[in-house]
Backbone as ProteinMPNN parsed JSONL, in Angstrom:
{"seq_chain_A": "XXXXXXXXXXXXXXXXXXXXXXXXXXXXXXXXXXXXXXXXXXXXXXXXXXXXXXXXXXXXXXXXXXXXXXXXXXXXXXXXXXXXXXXXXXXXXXX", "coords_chain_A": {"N_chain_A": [[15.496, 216.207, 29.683], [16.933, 214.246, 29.33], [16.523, 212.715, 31.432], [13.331, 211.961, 30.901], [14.079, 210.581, 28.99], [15.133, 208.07, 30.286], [13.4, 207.013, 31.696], [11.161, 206.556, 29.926], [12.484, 204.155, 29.205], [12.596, 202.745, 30.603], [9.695, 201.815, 31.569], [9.514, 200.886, 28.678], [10.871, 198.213, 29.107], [9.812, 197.244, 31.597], [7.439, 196.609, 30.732], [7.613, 195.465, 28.55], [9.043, 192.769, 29.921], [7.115, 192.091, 31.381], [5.692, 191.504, 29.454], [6.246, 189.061, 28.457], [6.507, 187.394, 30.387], [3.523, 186.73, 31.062], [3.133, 185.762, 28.585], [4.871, 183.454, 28.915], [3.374, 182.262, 31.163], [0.702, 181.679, 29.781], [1.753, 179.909, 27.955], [2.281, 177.508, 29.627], [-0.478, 177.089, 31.147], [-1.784, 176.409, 29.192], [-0.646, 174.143, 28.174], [-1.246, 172.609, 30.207], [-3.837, 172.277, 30.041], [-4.196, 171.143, 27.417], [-2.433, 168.805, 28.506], [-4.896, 167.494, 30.339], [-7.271, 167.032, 28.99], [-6.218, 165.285, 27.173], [-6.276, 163.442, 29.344], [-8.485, 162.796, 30.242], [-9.863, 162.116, 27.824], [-8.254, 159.255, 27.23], [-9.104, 158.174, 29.918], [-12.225, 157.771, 29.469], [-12.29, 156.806, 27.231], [-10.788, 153.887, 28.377], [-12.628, 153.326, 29.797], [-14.831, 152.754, 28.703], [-14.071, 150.13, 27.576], [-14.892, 146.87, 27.155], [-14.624, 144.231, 29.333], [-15.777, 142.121, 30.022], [-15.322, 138.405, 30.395], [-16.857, 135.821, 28.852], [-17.136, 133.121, 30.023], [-18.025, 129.668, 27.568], [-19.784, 126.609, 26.518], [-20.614, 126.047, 23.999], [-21.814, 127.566, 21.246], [-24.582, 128.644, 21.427], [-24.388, 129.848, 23.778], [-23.314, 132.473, 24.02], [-25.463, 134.524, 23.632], [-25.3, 136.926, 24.497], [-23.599, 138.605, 24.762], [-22.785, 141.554, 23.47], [-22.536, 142.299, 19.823], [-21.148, 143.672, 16.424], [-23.078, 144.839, 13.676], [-22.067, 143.363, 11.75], [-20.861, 140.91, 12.935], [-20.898, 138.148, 14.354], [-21.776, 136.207, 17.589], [-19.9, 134.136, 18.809], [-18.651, 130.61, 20.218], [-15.179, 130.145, 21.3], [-13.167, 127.598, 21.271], [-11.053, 126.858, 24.176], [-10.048, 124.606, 25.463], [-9.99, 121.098, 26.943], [-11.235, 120.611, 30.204], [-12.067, 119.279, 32.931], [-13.113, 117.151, 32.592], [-15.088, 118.76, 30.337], [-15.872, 120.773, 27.002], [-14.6, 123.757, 27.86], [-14.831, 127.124, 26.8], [-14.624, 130.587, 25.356], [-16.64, 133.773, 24.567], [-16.244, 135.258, 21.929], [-16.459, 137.809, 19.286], [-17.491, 136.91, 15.974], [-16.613, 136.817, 12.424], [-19.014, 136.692, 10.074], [-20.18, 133.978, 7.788]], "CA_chain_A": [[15.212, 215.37, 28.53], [17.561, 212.431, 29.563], [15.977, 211.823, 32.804], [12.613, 211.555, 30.465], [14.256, 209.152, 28.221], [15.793, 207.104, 31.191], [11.96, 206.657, 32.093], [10.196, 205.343, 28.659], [13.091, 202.825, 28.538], [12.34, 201.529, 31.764], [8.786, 201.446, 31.17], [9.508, 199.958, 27.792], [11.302, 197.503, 29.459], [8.952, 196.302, 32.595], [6.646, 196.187, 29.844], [8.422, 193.534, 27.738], [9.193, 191.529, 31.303], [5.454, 191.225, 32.121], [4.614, 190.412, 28.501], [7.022, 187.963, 28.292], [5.75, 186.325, 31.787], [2.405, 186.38, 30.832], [3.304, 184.38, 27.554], [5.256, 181.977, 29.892], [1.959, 181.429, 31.792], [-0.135, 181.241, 29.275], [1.97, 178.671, 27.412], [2.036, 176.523, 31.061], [-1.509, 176.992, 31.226], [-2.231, 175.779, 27.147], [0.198, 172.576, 28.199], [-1.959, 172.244, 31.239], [-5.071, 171.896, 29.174], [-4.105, 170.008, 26.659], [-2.792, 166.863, 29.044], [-6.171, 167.372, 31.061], [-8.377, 166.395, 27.741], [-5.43, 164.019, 26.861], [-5.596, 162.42, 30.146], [-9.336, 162.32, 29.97], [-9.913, 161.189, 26.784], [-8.205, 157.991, 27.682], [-10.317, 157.405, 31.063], [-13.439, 157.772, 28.908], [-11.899, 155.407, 26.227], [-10.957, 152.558, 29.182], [-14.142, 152.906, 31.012], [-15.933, 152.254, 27.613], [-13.692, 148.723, 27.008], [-15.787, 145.697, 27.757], [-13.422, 143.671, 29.607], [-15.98, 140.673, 30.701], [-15.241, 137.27, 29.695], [-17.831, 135.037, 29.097], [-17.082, 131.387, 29.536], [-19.456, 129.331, 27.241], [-19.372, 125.706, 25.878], [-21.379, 126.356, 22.92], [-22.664, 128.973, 20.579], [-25.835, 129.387, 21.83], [-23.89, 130.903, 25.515], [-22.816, 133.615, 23.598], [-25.722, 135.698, 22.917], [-25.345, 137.919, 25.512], [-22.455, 139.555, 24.089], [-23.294, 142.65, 22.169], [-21.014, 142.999, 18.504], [-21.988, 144.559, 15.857], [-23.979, 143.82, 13.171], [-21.837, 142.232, 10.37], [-20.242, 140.293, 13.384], [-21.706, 136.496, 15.114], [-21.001, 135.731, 18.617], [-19.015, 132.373, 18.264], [-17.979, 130.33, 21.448], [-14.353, 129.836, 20.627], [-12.758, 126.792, 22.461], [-10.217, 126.606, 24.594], [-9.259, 123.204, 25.982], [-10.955, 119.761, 27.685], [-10.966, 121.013, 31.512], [-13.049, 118.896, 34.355], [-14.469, 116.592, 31.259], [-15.764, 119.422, 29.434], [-15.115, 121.493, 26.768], [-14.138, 125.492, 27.636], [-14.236, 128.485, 25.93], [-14.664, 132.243, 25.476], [-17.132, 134.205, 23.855], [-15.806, 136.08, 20.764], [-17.527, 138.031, 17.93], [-16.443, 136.327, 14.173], [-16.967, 136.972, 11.073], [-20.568, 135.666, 8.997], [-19.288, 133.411, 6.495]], "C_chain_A": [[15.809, 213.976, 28.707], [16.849, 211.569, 30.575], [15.02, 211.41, 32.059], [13.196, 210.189, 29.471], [14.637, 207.946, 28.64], [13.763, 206.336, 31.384], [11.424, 205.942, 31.153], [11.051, 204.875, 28.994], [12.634, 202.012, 29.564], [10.853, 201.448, 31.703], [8.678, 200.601, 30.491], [9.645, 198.23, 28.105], [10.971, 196.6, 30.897], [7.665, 195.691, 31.836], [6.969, 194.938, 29.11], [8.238, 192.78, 28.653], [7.966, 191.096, 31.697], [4.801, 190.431, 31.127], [5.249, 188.884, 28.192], [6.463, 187.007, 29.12], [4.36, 185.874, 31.335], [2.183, 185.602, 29.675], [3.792, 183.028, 28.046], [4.002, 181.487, 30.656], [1.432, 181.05, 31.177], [0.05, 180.081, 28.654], [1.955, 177.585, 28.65], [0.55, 175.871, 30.902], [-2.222, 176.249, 30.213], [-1.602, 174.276, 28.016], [-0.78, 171.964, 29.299], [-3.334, 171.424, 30.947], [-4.881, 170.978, 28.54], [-3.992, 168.36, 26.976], [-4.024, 166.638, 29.679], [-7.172, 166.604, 29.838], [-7.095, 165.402, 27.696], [-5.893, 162.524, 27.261], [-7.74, 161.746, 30.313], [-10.186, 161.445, 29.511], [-9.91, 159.879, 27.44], [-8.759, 157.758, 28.958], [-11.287, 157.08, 30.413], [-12.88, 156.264, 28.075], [-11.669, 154.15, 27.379], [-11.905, 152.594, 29.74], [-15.051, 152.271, 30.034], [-15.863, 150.722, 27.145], [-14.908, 147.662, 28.082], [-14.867, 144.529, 28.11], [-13.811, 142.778, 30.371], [-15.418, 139.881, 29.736], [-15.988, 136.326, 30.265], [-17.66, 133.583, 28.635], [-18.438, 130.491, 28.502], [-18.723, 127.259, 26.905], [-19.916, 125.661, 24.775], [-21.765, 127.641, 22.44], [-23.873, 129.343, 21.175], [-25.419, 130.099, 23.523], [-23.868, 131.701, 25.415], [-23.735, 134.626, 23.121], [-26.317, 136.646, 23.719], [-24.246, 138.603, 25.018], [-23.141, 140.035, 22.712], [-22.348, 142.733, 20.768], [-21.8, 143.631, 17.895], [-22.422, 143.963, 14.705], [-23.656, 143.176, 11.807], [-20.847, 141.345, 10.912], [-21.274, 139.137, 13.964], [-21.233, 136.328, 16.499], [-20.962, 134.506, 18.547], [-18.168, 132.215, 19.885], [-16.585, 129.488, 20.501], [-13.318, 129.498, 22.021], [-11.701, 126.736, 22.967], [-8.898, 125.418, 25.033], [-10.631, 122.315, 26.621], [-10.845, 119.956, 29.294], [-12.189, 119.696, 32.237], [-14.279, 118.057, 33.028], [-15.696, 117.441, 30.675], [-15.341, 120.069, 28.379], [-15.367, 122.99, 27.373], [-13.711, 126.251, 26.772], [-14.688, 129.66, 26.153], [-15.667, 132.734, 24.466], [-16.643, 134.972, 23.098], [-16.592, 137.007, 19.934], [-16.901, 137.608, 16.405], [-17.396, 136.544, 13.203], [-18.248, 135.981, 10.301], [-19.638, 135.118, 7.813], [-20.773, 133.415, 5.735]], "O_chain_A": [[15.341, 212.894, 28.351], [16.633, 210.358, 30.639], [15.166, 210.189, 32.013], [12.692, 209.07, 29.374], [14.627, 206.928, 27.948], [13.313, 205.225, 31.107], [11.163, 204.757, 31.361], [10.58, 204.889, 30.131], [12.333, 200.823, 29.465], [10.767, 200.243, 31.942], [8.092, 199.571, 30.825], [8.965, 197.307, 27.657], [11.594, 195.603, 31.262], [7.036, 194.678, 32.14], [6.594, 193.767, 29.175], [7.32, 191.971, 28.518], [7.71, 190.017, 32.229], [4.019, 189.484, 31.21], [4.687, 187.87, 27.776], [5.994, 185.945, 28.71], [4.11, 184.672, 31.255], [1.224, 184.833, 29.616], [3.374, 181.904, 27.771], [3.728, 180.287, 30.691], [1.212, 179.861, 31.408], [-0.834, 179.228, 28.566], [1.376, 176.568, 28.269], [0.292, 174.694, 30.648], [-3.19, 175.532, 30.464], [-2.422, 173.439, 28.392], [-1.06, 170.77, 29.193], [-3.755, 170.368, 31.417], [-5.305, 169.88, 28.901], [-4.546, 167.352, 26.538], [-4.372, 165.458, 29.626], [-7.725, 165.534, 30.094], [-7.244, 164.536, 28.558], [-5.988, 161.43, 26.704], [-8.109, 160.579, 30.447], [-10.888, 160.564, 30.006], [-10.862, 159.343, 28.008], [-8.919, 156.538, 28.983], [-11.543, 155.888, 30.589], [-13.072, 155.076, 28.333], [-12.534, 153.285, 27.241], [-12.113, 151.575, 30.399], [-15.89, 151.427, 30.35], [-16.773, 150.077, 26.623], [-15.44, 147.76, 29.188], [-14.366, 143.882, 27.19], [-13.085, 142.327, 31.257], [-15.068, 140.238, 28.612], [-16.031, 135.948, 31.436], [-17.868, 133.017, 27.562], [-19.63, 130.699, 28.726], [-17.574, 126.845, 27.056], [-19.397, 124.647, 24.308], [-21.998, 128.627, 23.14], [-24.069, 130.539, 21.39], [-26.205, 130.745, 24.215], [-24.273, 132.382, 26.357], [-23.324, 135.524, 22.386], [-27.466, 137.085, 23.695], [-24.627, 139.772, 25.071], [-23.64, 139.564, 21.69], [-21.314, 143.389, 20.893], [-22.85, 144.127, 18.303], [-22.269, 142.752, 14.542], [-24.429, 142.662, 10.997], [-20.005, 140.86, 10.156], [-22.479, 139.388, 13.959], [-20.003, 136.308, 16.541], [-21.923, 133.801, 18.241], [-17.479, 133.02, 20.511], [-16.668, 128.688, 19.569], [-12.895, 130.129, 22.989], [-10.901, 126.47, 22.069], [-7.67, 125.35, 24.986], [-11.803, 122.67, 26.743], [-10.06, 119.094, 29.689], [-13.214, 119.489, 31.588], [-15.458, 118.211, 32.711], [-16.862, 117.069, 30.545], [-14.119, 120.165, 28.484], [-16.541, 123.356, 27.302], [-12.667, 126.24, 26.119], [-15.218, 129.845, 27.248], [-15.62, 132.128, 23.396], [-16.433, 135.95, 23.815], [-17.781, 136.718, 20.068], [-15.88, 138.095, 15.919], [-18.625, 136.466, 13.201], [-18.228, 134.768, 10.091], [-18.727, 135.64, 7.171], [-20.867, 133.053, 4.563]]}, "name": "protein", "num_of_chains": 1, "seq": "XXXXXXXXXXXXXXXXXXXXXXXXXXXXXXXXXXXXXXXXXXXXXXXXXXXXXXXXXXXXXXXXXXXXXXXXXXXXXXXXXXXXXXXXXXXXXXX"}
C-alpha cells in the first residue's frame, strides 16, 4: 500500500512539472505573438507614411499631393533661394 502511494505522488508530481512547463511555453509563445503583430503593425503603419516632399513656388504645384477632402494643398514658403521663392507642399485648412 505505501509503495502504491509512493507512486500516485510521483505521478502527481511529474504531472504538475510538465503542466507547469507547458504553461511556461505557452506564455513564451503568447509574448512571441504578440511582439510579431506589434512589430508588424508598425512596418505596415511606416510603409503607409508619405514621406515625399514636393518643392513648389506656387499653389497651383501642389496638386499632386493627395489630402483629404476638407483639406487644400497650399504651397507654403520657405525662403528667397537662387532669386526665387521656395517652398513645400502642405495640405491647410479651407477658410
Amino acid at each position: 500500500m505505501n509503495v502504491r502511494r509512493e507512486l500516485v505522488y510521483k505521478v502527481i508530481k511529474l504531472y504538475n512539472i510538465s503542466y507547469m512547463h507547458k504553461k511556461e511555453i505557452m506564455a513564451k509563445v503568447l509574448k512571441l505573438v504578440n511582439v510579431m503583430i506589434i512589430f508588424l503593425a508598425l512596418v505596415l503603419v511606416a510603409m503607409n507614411v508619405n514621406a515625399d516632399v514636393i518643392n513648389c513656388t506656387q499653389d497651383s504645384d501642389c496638386h499632386s499631393i493627395g489630402c483629404l477632402s476638407h483639406l487644400k494643398p497650399k504651397c507654403t514658403m520657405l525662403g528667397f533661394f537662387f532669386n526665387a521663392f521656395v517652398g513645400i507642399c502642405e495640405c491647410d485648412q479651407v477658410m
